[in-house]
C-alpha positions as CSV (number, residue, x, y, z in Angstrom):
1,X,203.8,121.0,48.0
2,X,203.6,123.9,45.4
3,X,201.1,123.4,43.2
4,X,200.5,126.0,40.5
5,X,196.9,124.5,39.8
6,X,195.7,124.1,43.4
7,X,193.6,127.7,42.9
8,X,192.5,126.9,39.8
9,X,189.5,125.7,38.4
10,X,189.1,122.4,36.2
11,X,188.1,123.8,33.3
12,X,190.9,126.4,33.1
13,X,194.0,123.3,34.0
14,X,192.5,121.8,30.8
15,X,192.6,124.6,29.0
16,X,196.2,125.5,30.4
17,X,197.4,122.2,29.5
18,X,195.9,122.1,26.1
19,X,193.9,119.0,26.6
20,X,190.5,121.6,25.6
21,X,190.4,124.4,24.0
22,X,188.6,127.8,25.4
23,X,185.2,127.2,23.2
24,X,184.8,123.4,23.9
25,X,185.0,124.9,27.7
26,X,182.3,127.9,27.3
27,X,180.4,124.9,25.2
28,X,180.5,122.3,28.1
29,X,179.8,124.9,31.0
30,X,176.5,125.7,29.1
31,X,175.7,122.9,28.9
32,X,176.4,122.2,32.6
33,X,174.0,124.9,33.7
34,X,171.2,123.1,32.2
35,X,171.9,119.8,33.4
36,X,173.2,120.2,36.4
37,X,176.6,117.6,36.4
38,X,179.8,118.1,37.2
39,X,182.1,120.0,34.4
40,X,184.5,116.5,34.0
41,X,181.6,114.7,33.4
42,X,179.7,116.5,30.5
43,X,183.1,117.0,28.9
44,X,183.5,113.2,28.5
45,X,179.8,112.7,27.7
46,X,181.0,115.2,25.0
47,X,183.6,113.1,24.1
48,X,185.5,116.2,24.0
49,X,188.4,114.1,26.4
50,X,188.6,110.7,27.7
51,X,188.1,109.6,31.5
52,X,192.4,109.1,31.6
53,X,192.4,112.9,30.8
54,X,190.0,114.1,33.3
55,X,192.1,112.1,36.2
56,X,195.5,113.9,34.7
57,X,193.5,116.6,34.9
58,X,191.9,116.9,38.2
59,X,195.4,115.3,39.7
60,X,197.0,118.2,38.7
61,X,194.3,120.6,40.3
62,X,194.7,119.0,43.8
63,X,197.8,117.7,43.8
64,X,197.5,114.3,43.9
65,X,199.3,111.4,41.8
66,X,196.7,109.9,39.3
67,X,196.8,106.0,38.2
68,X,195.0,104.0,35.0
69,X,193.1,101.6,34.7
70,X,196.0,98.8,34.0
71,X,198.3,100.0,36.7
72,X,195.4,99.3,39.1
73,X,195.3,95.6,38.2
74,X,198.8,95.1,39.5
75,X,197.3,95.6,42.8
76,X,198.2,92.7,44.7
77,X,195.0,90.8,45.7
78,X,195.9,90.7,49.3
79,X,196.1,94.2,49.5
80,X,193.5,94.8,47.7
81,X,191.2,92.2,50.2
82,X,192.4,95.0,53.2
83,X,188.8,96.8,52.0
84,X,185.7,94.5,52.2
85,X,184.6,94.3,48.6
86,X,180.9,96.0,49.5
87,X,182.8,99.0,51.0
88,X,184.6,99.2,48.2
89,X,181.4,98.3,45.6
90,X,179.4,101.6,47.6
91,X,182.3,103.9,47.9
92,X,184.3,103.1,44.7
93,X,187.7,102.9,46.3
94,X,190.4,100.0,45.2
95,X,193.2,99.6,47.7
96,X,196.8,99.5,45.6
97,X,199.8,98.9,48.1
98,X,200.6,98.6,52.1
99,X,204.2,100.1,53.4
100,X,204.2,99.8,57.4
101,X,200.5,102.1,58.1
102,X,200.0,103.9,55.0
103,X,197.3,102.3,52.9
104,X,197.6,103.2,49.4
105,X,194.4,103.5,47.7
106,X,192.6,104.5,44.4
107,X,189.9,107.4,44.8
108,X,187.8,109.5,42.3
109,X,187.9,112.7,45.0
110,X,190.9,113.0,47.1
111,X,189.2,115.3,49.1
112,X,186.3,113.5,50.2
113,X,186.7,113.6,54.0
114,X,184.4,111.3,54.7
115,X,185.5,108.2,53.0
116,X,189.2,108.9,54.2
117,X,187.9,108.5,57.4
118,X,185.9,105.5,57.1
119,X,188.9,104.2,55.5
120,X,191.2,104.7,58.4
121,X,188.2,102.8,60.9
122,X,188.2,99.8,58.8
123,X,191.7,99.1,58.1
124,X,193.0,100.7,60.7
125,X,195.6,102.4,58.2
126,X,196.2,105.8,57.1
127,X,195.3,106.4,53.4
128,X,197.7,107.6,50.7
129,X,195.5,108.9,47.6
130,X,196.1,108.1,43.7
131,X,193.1,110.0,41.4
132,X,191.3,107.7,39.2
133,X,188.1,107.6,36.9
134,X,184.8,105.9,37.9
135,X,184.7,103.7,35.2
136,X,188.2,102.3,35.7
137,X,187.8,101.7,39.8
138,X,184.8,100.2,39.1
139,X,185.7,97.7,36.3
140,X,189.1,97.1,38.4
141,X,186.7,96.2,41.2
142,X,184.7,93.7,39.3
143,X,187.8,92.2,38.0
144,X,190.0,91.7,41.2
145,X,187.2,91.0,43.8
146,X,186.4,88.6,41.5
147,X,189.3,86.6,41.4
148,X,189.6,87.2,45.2
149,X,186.0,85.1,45.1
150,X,187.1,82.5,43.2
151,X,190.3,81.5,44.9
152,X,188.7,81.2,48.0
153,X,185.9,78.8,46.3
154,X,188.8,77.3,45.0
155,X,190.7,76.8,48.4
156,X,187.5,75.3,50.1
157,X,186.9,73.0,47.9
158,X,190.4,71.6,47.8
159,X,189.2,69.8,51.4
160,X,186.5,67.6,49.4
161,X,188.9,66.9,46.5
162,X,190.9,63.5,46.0
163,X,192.5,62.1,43.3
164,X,193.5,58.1,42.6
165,X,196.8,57.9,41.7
166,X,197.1,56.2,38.3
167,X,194.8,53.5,37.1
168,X,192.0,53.3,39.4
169,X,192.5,49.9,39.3
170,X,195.8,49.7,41.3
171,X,195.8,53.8,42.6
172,X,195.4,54.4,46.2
173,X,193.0,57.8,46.8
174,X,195.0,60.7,47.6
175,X,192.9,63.1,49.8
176,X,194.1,66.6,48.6
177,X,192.8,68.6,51.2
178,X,194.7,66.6,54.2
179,X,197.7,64.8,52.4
180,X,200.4,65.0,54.9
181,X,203.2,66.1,53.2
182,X,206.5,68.8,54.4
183,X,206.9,72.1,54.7
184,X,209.1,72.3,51.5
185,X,206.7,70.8,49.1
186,X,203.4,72.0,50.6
187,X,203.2,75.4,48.3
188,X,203.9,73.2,45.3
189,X,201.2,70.9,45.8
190,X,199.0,73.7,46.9
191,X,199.6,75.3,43.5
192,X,198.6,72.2,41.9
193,X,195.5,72.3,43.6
194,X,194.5,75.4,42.9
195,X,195.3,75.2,39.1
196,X,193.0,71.8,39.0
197,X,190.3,73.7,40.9
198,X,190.4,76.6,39.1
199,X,190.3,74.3,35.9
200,X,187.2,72.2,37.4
201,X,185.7,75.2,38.8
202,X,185.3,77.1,35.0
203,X,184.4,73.5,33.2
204,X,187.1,73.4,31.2
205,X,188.5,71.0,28.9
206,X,192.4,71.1,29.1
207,X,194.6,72.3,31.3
208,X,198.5,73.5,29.6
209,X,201.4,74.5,32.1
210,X,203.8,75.8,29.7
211,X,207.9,76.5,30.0
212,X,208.6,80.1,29.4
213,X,212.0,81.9,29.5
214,X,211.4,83.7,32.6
215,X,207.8,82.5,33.9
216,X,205.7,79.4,33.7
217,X,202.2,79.5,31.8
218,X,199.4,78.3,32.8
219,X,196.3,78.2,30.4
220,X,192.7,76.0,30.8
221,X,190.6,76.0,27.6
222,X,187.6,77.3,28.1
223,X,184.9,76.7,25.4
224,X,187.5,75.9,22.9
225,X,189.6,79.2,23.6
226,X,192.8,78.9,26.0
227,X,192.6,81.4,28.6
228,X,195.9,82.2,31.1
229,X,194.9,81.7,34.8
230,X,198.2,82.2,36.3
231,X,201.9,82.8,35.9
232,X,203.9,81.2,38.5
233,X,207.9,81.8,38.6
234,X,210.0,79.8,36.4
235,X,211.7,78.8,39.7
236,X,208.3,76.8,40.5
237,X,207.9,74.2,37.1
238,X,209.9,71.4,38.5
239,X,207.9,71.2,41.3
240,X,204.8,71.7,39.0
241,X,205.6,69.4,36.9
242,X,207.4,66.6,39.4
243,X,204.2,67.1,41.7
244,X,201.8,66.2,38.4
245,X,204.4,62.9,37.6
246,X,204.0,61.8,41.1
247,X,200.3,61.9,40.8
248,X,199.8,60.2,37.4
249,X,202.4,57.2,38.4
250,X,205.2,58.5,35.9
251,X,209.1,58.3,35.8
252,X,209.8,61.5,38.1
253,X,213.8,61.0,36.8
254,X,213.0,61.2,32.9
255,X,213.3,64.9,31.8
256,X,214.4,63.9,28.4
257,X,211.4,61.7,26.7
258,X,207.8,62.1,26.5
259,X,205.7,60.3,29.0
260,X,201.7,59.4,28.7
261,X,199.7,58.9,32.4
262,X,196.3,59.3,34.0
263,X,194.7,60.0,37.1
264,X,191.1,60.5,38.5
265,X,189.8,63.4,40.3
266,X,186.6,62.9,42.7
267,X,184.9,65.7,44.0
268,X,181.2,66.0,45.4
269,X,180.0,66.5,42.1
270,X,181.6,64.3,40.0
271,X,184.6,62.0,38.8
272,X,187.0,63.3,36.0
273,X,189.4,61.0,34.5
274,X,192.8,62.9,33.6
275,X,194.9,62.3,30.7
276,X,198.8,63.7,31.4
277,X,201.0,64.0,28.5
278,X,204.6,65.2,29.2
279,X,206.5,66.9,26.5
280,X,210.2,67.8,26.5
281,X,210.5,71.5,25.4
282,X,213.8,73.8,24.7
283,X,212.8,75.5,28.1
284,X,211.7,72.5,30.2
285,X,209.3,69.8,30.1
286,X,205.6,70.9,28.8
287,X,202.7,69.0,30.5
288,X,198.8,68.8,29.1
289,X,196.5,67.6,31.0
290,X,193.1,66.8,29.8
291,X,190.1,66.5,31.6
292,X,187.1,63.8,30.9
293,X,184.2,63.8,33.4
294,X,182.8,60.2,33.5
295,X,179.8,60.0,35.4
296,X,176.1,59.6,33.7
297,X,176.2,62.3,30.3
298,X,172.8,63.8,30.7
299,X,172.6,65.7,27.1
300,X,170.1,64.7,24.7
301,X,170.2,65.3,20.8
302,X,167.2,68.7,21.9
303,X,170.6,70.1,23.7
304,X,172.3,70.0,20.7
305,X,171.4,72.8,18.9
306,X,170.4,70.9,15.8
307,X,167.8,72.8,13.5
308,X,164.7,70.8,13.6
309,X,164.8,70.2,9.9
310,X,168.0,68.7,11.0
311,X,167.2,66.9,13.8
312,X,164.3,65.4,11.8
313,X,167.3,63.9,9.3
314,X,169.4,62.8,11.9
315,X,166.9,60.9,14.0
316,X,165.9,59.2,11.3
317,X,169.0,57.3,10.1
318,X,170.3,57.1,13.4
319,X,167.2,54.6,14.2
320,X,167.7,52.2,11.1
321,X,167.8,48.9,11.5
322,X,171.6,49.1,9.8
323,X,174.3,51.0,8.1
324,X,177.0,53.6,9.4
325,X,176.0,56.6,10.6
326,X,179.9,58.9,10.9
327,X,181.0,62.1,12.5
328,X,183.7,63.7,11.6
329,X,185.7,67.3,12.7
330,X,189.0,68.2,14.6
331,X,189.7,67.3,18.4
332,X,187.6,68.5,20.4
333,X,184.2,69.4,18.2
334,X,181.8,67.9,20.4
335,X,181.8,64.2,17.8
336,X,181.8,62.3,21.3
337,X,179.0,64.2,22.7
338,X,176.6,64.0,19.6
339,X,177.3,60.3,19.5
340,X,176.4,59.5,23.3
341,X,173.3,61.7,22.8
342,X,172.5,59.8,20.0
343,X,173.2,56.3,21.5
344,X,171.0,57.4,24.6
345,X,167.9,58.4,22.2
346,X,168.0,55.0,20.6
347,X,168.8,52.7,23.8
348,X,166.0,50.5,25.3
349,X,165.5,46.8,26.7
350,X,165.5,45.0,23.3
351,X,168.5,46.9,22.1
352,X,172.5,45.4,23.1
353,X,174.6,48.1,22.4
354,X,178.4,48.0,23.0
355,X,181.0,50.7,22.5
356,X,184.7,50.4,21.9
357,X,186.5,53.8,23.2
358,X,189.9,55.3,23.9
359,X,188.9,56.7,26.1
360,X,185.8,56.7,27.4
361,X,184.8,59.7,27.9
362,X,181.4,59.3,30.0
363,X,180.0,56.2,31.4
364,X,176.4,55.7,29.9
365,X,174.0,53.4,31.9
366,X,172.5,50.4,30.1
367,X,174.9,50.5,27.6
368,X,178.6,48.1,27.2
369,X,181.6,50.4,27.3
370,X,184.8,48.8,26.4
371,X,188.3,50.7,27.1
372,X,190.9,50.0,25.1
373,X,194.6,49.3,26.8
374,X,196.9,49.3,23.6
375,X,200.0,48.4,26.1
376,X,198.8,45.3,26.9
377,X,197.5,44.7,23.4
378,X,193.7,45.4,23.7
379,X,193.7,48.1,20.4
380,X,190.2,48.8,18.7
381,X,191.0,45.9,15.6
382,X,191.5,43.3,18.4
383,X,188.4,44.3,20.9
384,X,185.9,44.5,17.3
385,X,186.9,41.1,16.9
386,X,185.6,39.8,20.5
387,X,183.1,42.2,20.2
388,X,181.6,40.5,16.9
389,X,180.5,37.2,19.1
390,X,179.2,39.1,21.3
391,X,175.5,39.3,19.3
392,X,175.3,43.3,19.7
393,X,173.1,44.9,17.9
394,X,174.8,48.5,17.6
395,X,177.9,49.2,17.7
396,X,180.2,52.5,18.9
397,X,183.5,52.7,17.2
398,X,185.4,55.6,19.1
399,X,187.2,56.0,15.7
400,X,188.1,54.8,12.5
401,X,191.9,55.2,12.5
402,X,193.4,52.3,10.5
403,X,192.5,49.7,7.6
404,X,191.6,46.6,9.9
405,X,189.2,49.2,11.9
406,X,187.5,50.4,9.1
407,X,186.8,47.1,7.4
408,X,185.1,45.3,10.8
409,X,183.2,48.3,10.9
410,X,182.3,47.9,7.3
411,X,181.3,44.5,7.2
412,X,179.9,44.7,10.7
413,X,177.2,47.5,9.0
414,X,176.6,45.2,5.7
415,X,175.6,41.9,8.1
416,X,172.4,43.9,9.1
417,X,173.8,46.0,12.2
418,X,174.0,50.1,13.1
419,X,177.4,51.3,13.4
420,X,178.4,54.8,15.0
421,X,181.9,56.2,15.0
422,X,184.3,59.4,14.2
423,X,186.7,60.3,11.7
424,X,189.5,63.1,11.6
425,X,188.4,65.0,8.4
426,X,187.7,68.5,7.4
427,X,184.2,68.3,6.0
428,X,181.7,65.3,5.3
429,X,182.3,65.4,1.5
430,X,186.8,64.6,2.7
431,X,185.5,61.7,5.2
432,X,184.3,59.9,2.1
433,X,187.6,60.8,0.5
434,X,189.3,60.1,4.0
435,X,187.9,56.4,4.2
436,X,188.9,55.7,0.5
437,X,192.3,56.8,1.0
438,X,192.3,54.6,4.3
439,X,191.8,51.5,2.2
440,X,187.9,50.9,2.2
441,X,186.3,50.0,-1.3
442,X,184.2,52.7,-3.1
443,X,181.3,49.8,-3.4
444,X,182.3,48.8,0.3
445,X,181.6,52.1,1.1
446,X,178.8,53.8,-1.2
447,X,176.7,50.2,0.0
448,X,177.1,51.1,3.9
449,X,177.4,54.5,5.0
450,X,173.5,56.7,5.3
451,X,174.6,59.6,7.1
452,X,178.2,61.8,7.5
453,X,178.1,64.7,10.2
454,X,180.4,67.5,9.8
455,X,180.5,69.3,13.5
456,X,182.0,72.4,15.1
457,X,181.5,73.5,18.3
458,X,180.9,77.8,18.1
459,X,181.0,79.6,21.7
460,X,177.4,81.6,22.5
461,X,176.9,85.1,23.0
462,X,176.7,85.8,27.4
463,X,173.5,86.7,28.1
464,X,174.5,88.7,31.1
465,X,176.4,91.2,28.3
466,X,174.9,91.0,25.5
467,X,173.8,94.3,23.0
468,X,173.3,94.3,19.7
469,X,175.7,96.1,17.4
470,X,176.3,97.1,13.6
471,X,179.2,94.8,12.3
472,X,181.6,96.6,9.7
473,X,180.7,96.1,5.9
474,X,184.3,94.6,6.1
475,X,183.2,91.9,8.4
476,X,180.1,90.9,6.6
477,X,181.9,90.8,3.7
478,X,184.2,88.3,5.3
479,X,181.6,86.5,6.2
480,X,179.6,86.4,2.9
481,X,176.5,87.6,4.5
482,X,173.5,87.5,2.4
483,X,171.9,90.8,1.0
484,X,168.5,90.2,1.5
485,X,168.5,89.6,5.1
486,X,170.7,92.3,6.2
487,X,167.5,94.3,6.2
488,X,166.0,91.6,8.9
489,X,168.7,90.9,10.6
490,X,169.6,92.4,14.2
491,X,173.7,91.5,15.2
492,X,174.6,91.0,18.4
493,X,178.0,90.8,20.9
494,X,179.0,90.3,24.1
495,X,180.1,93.2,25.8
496,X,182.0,91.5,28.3
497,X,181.5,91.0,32.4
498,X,182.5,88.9,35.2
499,X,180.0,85.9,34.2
500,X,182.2,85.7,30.8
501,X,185.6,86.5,32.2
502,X,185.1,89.1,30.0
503,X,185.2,87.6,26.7
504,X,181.2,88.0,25.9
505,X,180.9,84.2,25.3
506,X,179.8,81.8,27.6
507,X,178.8,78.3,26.8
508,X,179.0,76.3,23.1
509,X,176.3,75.1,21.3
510,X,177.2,73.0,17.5
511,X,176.8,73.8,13.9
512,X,176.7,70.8,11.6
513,X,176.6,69.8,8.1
514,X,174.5,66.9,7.6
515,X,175.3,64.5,4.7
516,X,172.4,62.3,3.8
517,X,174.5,59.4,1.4
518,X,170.9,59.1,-1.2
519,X,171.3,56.5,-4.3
520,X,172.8,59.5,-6.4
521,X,175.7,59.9,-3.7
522,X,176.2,56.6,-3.5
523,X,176.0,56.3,-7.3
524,X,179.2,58.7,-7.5
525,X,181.2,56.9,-4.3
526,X,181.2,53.5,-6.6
527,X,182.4,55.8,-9.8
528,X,184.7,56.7,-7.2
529,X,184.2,60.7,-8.3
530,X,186.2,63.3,-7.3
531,X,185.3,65.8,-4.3
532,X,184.1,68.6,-6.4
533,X,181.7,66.7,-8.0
534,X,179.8,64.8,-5.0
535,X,179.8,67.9,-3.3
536,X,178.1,69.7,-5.9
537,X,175.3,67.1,-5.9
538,X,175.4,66.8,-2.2
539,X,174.4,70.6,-2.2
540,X,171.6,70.0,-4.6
541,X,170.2,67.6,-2.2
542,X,169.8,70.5,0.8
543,X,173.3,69.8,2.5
544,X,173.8,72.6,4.4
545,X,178.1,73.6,4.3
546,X,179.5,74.8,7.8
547,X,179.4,78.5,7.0
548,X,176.3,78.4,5.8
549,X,175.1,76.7,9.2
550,X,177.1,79.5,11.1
551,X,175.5,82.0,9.4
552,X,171.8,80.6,10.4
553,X,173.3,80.9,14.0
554,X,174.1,84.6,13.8
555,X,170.6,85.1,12.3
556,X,169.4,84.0,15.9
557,X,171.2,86.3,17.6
558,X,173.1,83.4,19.0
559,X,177.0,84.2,17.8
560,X,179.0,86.7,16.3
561,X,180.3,87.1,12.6
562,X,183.7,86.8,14.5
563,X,183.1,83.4,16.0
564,X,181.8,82.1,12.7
565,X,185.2,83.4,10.7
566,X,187.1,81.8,13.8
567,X,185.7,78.7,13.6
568,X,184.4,77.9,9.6
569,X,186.4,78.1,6.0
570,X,184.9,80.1,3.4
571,X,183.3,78.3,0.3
């Protein structure tokens, strides 16, 4: 091959090709004499070019192809598996493609003899050479050998997986790892597998297989934040989607209506119960599926993350004799959680406590947990009713959704017992709003409620990446970050690594706004005040707002101004 660089030296191909010019050359060769390093490298210590730039670079010099960073993660993880990942780790090599014994591979020097040859003796294939930087092998490496990890965790586990198909009462256990099944559907229900491993595997919440025009989605929410985990072909969503029907006892013929079902996972671990929802889209049907893990819920109200000021508040009222203690936010902001936590702090011998929940979400020993079955007509109104003779002495509400709901639990906290339960509102000051609206009287109301929790579940900082930064004056003037404590204040973020999938969160912990209903408050409910006004005394009283509770957490050093803006309103 003619090469007109090949005599060359680095310095002068990036001068010839006008990525440097001749003084930031003479610059970074002085500099090289005193530290010793390779020209490439003190030029992007410099920051006179970028890594990508170095590898055109040095490509051009010996006459090798170069490839970046995001053409290396097309690498096929087979291929890439060819070299054991701690050969690979030591030596910085990535392999790319296999065509008959020619081993593509990714290499800082093309010309390192040594590794070549190694490279031949352990895949017993002759290696083809693309030039890349250190930095982008290496993060490629992380990444890929990562997946290649957790797909086979995945794949083991699948032989101490079952699920019971439907209602556990009437579902025969389907042993995933040995279900006999033929040679046409086996990669479907493999894929299947995999995608509720994977899902189990990373703890999270939801799992969406979406209809695309040319490819099928599929995302898992992972501390609140969907994250893609694969894209199978489009060719593959019936099966998906017929496999999932099949398992939660649904109409495998209907394509055209949405269908509701269920199933339970068992693994070593634990049991999740799974809620399937089927929605017909423009590009084929949509499925959810969300995932409950039942099983004793071991958090206390110390897990939390309250504030102890807050903690103090909330402890208090939730061990009244009587009254309504509420917690209100979207889907999925912990309310559930806080409740359980709290019913577990406050359960003992002389206590009958009874929940009604749809559904429930985590089986809690000691305590009564009813599950409602609105098909067969047992809704929340009807199992309150029962419930009511049968002498509890606190009672869980899963939520206040309707009149008839809301007035059992009202006069159920007036007759001298503790009521817990959720409603859908923005804030604590609309869940008074909310329940008026509903139907509830404002002296009904102002005469039983003593505490509203407004919750939002924020995602932490990973400690495995995490450096402190200086945000923008832009973002902390999004965030309305005080003056005075800038001064005091250190910000961090998450750089991003394998631990985090490379988001730099890991983990949630909850900010809250804690309403304490005092005489005043309940003074305005009965005047039947407007929002603005209850709030303002609200505030007077030391209610916290959201934001403001945020804010305390990035003074921690516990989550970002970004998370914060992501999940809070301004004032």
């Amino acid at each position: 091959m003619n090469n007109k660089y090949q005599f060359m030296k680095l310095g002068d191909v990036l001068v010839a090709e006008e990525i440097i010019t001749q003084s930031q050359l003479e610059a970074a060769l002085s500099e090289q004499k005193s530290t010793k390093g390779k020209l490439g490298k003190v030029l992007v210590k410099q920051g006179v070019i970028s890594e990508d730039e170095l590898v055109k670079a040095f490509s051009l010099q010996l006459g090798h192809g170069h490839i970046l960073e995001e053409d290396m993660m097309k690498a096929p993880e087979n291929v890439v598996a060819l070299i054991p990942e701690d050969f690979a780790v030591e030596n910085n090599v990535l392999a790319l493609n296999k065509s008959d014994n020619t081993l593509l591979v990714a290499m800082e020097d093309p010309e390192d003899l040594a590794i070549l040859d190694a490279i031949r003796k352990v895949t017993g294939l002759n290696p083809e050479v693309r030039v890349a930087g250190h930095s982008a092998i290496k993060t490629v490496i992380d990444k890929m050998y990562g997946k290649i990890r957790q797909t086979g965790e995945v794949e083991s586990a699948i032989s101490d997986m079952s699920i019971v198909r439907g209602d556990e009462e009437d579902g025969d256990e389907l042993d995933l790892g040995s279900e006999d099944v033929s040679a046409e559907d086996a990669p479907i229900v493999k894929l299947v597998n995999l995608i509720l491993m994977e899902a189990i595997k990373e703890n999270s919440s939801d799992i969406h297989v979406e209809a695309g025009r040319n490819e099928v989605s599929v995302r898992i929410r992972i501390d609140g934040v969907l994250a893609k985990i694969m894209s199978p072909p489009i060719s593959s969503l019936n099966g998906i989607i017929t496999r999932i029907k099949i398992l939660s006892k649904l109409n495998i013929a209907e394509h055209r209506l949405p269908q509701d079902g269920r199933m339970k996972i068992k693994t070593k671990e634990r049991e999740i119960d799974v809620r399937v929802s089927i929605l017909p889209t423009v590009h084929g049907e949509k499925c959810v599926l969300r995932l409950l893990g039942s099983g004793e819920k071991s958090m206390t109200l110390t897990d939390l993350g309250f504030p102890e000021s807050k903690l103090k508040t909330f402890k208090k009222w939730i061990n009244q004799p009587y009254g309504m203690v509420l917690m209100c936010g979207p889907t999925g902001s912990g309310k559930s959680t806080t409740l359980y936590a709290a019913l577990q702090e406050i359960n003992e011998e002389g206590i009958n406590i009874t929940t009604v929940e749809d559904p429930v979400e985590y089986q809690l020993a000691g305590i009564n947990q009813v599950q409602m079955h609105e098909e067969i007509g047992l809704t929340f109104s009807a199992a309150l009713r029962s419930i009511l003779r049968q002498d509890p002495d606190v009672l869980l509400i899963g939520e206040i959704r309707d009149e008839e709901t809301a007035g059992i639990a009202v006069k159920f906290s007036l007759t001298g017992h503790l009521v817990f339960s959720t409603v859908h509102a923005n804030d604590a000051i609309n869940t008074i709003t909310r329940l008026l609206d509903i139907g509830i009287p404002p002296f009904l109301l102002g005469s039983c409620v003593n505490l509203i929790v407004a919750q939002r579940l924020i995602r932490t900082i990973c400690k495995d990446c995490k450096e402190e930064y200086k945000p923008s004056q832009t973002e902390l003037d999004m965030i309305q970050f005080p003056k005075d404590k800038l001064s005091s204040t250190k910000f961090y973020q998450g750089k991003g690594c394998s631990k985090c999938r490379y988001t730099g969160y890991k983990g949630r912990t909850a900010i809250d706004e804690i309403l304490e209903v005092k005489q005043n408050i309940r003074n305005l409910i009965f005047e039947s005040s407007n929002e603005e006004k209850i709030k303002t005394e609200a505030l007077s009283n030391g209610m916290t707002p959201l934001r403001e509770a945020g804010i305390e957490k990035i003074e921690e050093g516990v989550t970002t101004i970004q998370e914060i803006i992501r999940s809070t309103v301004q004032e």
